[in-house]
C-alpha positions in Angstrom: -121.6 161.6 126.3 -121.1 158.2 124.1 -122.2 156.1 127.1 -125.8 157.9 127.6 -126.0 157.9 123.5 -125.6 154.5 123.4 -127.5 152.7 120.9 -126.9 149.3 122.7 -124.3 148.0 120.7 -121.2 150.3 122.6 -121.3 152.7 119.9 -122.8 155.8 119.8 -126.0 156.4 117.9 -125.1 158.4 114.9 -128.1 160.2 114.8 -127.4 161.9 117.3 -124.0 163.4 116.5 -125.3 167.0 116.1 -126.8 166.8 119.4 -123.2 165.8 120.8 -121.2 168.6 118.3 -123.8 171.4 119.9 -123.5 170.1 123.7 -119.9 170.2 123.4 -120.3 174.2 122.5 -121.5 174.9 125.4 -120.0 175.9 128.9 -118.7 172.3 130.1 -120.2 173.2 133.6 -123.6 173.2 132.4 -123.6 170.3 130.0 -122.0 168.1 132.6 -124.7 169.3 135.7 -127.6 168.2 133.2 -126.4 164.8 131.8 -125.6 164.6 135.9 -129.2 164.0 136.4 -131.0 160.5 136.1 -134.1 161.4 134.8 -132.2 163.4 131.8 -129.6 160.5 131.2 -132.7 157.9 131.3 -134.3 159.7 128.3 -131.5 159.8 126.7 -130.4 156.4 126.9 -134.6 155.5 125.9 -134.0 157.5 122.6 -130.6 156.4 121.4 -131.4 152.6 121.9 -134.9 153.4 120.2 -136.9 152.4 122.9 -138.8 155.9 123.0 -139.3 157.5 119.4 -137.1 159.7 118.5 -140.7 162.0 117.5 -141.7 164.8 118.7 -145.1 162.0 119.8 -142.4 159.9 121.2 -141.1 163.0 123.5 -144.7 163.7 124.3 -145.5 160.5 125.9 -142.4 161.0 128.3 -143.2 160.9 131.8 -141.4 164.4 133.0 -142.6 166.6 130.5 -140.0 169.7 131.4 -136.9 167.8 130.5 -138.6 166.8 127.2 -139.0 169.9 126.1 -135.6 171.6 127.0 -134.5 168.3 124.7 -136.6 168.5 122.0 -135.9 171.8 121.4 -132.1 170.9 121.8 -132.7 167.9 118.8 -134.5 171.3 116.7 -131.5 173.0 116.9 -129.5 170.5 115.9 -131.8 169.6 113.2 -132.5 166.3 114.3 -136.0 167.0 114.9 -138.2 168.9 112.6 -139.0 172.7 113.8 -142.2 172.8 115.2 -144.1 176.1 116.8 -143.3 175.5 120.9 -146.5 177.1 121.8 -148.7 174.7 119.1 -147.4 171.6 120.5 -147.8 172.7 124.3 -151.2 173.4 123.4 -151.4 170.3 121.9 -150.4 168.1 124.9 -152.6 170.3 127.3 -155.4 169.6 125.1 -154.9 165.8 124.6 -154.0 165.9 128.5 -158.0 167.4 128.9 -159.6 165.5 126.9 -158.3 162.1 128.3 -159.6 163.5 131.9 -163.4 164.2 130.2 -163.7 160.8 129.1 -166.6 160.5 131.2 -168.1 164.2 131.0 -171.7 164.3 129.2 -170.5 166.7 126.5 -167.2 165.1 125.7 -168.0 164.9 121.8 -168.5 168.1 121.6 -165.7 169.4 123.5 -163.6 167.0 121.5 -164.9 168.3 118.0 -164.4 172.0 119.4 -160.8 171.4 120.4 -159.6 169.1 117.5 -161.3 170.3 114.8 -161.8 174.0 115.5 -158.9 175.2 117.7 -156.2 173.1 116.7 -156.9 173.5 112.4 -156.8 177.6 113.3 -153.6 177.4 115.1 -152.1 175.4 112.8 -152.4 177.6 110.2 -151.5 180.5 111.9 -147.9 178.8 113.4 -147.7 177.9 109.3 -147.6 181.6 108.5 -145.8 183.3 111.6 -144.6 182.4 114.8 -147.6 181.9 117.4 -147.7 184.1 120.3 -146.9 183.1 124.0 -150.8 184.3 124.3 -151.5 181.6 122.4 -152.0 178.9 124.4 -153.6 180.4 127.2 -156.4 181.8 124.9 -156.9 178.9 123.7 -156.8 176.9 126.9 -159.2 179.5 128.7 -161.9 179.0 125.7 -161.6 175.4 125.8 -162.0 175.7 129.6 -164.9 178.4 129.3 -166.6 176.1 127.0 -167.0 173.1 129.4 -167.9 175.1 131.9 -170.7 176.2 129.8 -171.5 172.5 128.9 -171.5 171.5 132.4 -173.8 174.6 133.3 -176.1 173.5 130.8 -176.2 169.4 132.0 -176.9 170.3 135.6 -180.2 171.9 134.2 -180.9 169.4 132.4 -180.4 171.6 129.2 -179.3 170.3 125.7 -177.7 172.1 123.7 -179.6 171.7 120.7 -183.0 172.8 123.1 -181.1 175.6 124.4 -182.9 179.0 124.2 -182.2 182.7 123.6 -183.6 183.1 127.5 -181.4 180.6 128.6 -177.7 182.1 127.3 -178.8 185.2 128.1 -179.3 184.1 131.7 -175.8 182.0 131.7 -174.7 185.5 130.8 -175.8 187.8 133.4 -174.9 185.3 135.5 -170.9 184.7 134.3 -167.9 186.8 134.3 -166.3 189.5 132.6 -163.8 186.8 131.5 -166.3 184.3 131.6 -168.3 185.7 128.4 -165.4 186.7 127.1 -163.5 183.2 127.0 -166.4 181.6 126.0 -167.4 183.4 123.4 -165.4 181.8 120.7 -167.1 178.7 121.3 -170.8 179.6 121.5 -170.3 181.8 117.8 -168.6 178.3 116.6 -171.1 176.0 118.1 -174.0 178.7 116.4 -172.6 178.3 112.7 -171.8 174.9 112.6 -175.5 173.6 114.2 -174.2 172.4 117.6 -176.3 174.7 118.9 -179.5 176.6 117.9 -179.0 179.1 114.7 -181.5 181.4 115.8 -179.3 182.2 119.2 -177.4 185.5 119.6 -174.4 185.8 120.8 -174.3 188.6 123.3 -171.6 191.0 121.6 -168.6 192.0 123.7 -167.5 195.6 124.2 -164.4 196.8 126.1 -163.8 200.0 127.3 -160.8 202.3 126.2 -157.4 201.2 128.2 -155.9 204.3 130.6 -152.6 205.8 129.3 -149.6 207.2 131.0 -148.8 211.3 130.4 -146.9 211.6 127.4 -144.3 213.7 130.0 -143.9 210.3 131.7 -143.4 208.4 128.8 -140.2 210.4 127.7 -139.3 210.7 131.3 -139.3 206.5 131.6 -137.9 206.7 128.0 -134.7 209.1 129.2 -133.9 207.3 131.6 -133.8 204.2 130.4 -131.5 204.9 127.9 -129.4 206.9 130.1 -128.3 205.3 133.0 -130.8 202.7 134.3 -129.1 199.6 136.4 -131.0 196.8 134.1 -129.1 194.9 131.6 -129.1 196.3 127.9 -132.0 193.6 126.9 -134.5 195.0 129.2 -133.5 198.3 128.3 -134.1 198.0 124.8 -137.0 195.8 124.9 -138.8 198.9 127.1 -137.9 201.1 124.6 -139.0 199.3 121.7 -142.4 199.7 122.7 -142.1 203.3 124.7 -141.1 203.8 121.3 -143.1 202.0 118.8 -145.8 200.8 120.8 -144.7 197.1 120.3 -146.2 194.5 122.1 -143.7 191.5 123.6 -145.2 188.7 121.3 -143.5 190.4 118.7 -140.3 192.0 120.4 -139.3 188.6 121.9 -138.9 187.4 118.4 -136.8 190.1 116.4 -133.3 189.4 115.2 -130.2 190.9 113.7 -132.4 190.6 110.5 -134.3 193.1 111.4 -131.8 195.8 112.2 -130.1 197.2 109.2 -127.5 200.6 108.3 -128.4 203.0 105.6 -126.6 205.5 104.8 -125.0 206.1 108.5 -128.8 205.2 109.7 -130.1 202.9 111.5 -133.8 201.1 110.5 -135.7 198.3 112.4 -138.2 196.5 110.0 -141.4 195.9 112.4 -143.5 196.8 109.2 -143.4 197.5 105.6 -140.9 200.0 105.1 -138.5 199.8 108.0 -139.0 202.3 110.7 -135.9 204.5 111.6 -134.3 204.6 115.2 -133.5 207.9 116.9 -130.7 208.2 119.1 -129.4 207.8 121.7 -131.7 204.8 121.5 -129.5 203.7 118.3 -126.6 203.3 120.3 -128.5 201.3 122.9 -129.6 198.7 120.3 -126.3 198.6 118.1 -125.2 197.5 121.4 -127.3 194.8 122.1 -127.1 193.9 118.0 -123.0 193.2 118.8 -123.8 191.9 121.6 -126.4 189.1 120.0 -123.5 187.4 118.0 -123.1 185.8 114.7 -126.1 186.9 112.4 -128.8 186.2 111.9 -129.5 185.9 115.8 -131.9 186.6 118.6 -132.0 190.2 120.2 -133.5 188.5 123.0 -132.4 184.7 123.5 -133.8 182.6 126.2 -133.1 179.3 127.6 -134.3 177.1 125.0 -131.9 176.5 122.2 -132.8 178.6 119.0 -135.7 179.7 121.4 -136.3 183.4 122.1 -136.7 184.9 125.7 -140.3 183.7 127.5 -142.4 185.5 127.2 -143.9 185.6 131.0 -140.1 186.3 132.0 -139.9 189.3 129.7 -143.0 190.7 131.1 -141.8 190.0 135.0 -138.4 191.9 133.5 -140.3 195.1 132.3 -142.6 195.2 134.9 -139.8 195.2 137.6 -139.1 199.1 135.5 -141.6 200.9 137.7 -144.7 201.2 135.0 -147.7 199.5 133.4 -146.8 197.7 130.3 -150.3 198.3 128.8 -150.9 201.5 129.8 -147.3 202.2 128.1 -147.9 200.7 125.2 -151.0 202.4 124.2 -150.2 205.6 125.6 -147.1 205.1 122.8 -149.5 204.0 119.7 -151.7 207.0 120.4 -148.9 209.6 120.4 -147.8 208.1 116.8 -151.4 208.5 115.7 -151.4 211.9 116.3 -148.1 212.4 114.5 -149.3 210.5 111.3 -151.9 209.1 109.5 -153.0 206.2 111.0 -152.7 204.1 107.7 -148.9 205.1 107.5 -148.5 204.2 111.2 -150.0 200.7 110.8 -148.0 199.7 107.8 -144.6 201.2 109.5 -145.3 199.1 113.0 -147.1 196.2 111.5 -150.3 196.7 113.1 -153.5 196.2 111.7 -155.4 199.0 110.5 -158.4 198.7 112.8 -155.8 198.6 115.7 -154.2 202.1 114.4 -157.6 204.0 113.3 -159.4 203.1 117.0 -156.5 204.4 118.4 -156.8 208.0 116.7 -160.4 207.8 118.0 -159.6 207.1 121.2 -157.0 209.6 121.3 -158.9 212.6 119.6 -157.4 212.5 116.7 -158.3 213.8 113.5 -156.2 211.5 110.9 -159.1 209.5 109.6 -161.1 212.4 108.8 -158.6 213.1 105.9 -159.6 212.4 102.3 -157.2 210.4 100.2 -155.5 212.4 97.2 -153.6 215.4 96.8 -153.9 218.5 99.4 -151.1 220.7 98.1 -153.1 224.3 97.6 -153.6 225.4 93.9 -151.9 228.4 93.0 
């Protein structure tokens, strides 16, 4: 490990010393198969001797982008490198990555102003406040790809885009997509309000129709027997009941920690809102065991690869799919059954959800909730 640290002068790089504390952690097996390769060794050796900055920019501009970001999330770990949202910085390269192949692409400008100075400013503020979600990047990446697309439709007929008329988005329009209007969307409203193109225009207004549920006798079917007997491991398990359960989606169940499992009074809570939401059992039982099983508080319920990194988010779908049932259909099938139980108000604050989420829900379901007046009901005497 001193060798690949080296800082040129046969000592080890001291900044690095965390990194080597850390490594030597972890199973022997594993840390010795990775420093095996020469790709991983090479950037090693180019960041101890200084000849790559030790940045995240510096690990950017490496040439095999995979090993550079299983290290740089090693050096956040460690604490050598500052913590920085995963999902803003891939989106980030990708970006940069586009934009250096449209150099020559008629639009360019306004691709680059869309990207740098719309997308980028919004996701940064958001990963200031709360972790992004792994849908973060591909929503981004399909609107930035929806918009030149658009750009491009409009140059081939010899369009611009500050000439462009109501008659002419409405016929890019018919002519696009489902996923098509929708990904583009974003960037016509922007383009609208900030001049790029006519102000006059109307965006055409998106509409979605209501998702298909499960039975709620399959739900508690797929819900017994998960906590039962099923053959996957306890992290699967859980995760599927979290949002049989509580109608959670896996942006935020990838991310919850010890933290947010706490005892009362021979009780157990999970704090997805505001106040903590109890846990029945059996499904206590299942998630005390995966608390032990996390380790040393506060940790990750669901750890992935990555150090300090939870499980991916692609990998805990392809887990929960592999249980036999739609994820979305599940999930929504779950939120309406808690509508109906309670106010859809109470429901939101419980699960974190936002209150337009909970209310369409009780519409959707049939509900009567949000027909209550606020204040007291109790019957006078």
């Amino acid at each position: 490990m001193e060798q690949v640290l080296d800082d040129g002068t046969g000592v080890m790089n001291l900044a690095f010393a965390p990194l080597a504390v850390a490594l030597a952690a972890k199973q022997p097996e594993t840390v010795l198969g990775w420093l095996a390769k020469p790709h991983i060794r090479e950037l090693l050796t180019a960041l101890a001797t200084g000849r790559l900055p030790l940045t995240h920019n510096g690990l950017a501009e490496y040439a095999r982008p995979i090993a550079a970001r299983y290290l740089r999330h090693e050096l956040m770990a460690c604490g050598i490198l500052p913590t920085v949202d995963k999902h803003l910085l891939d989106t980030e390269q990708w970006l940069h990555r586009r934009l250096a192949e449209l150099f020559d692409h008629p639009h360019e400008p306004l691709l680059r102003r869309f990207g740098l100075w719309h997308q980028l400013p919004r996701l940064r503020t958001t990963a200031a406040a709360r972790p992004l979600r792994a849908t973060a990047k591909p929503y981004a990446t399909q609107q930035f790809t929806q918009a030149q697309a658009f750009l491009t439709w409009l140059h081939e007929r010899r369009i611009a885009p500050a000439a462009l008329t109501q008659a002419d988005l409405d016929t890019w329009y018919a002519g696009a997509r489902a996923h098509q209007r929708h990904g583009v969307h974003g960037f016509v409203t922007w383009a609208i309000n900030n001049g790029h193109l006519p102000r006059h225009l109307v965006a055409t207004r998106l509409t979605f129709k209501p998702c298909t549920v499960i039975t709620q006798q399959r739900r508690l079917a797929l819900l017994r027997r998960l906590i039962a007997d099923d053959p996957a491991d306890v992290g699967t398990r859980t995760a599927a009941c979290l949002l049989l359960l509580y109608a959670q989606p896996l942006s935020r169940i990838q991310h919850l920690t010890t933290a947010d499992i706490a005892e009362h009074d021979g009780d157990l809570l999970i704090r997805l809102g505001d106040p903590p939401a109890p846990v029945p059992e059996p499904f206590a039982a299942l998630l005390r065991q995966l608390v032990a099983d996390a380790g040393q508080p506060p940790a990750l319920l669901f750890p992935g690869r990555l150090a300090g990194q939870p499980v991916a988010y692609q990998t805990l779908h392809r887990r929960l799919q592999k249980l036999g049932f739609s994820i979305k259909e599940a999930r929504i099938s779950a939120l309406r059954q808690l509508v109906l139980q309670a106010p859809a108000p109470v429901v939101a604050d419980a699960l974190g959800f936002h209150p337009t989420t909970a209310t369409r829900q009780v519409t959707n379901a049939g509900g009567t909730w949000s027909r209550y007046a606020p204040g007291d009901h109790t019957p006078s005497p």
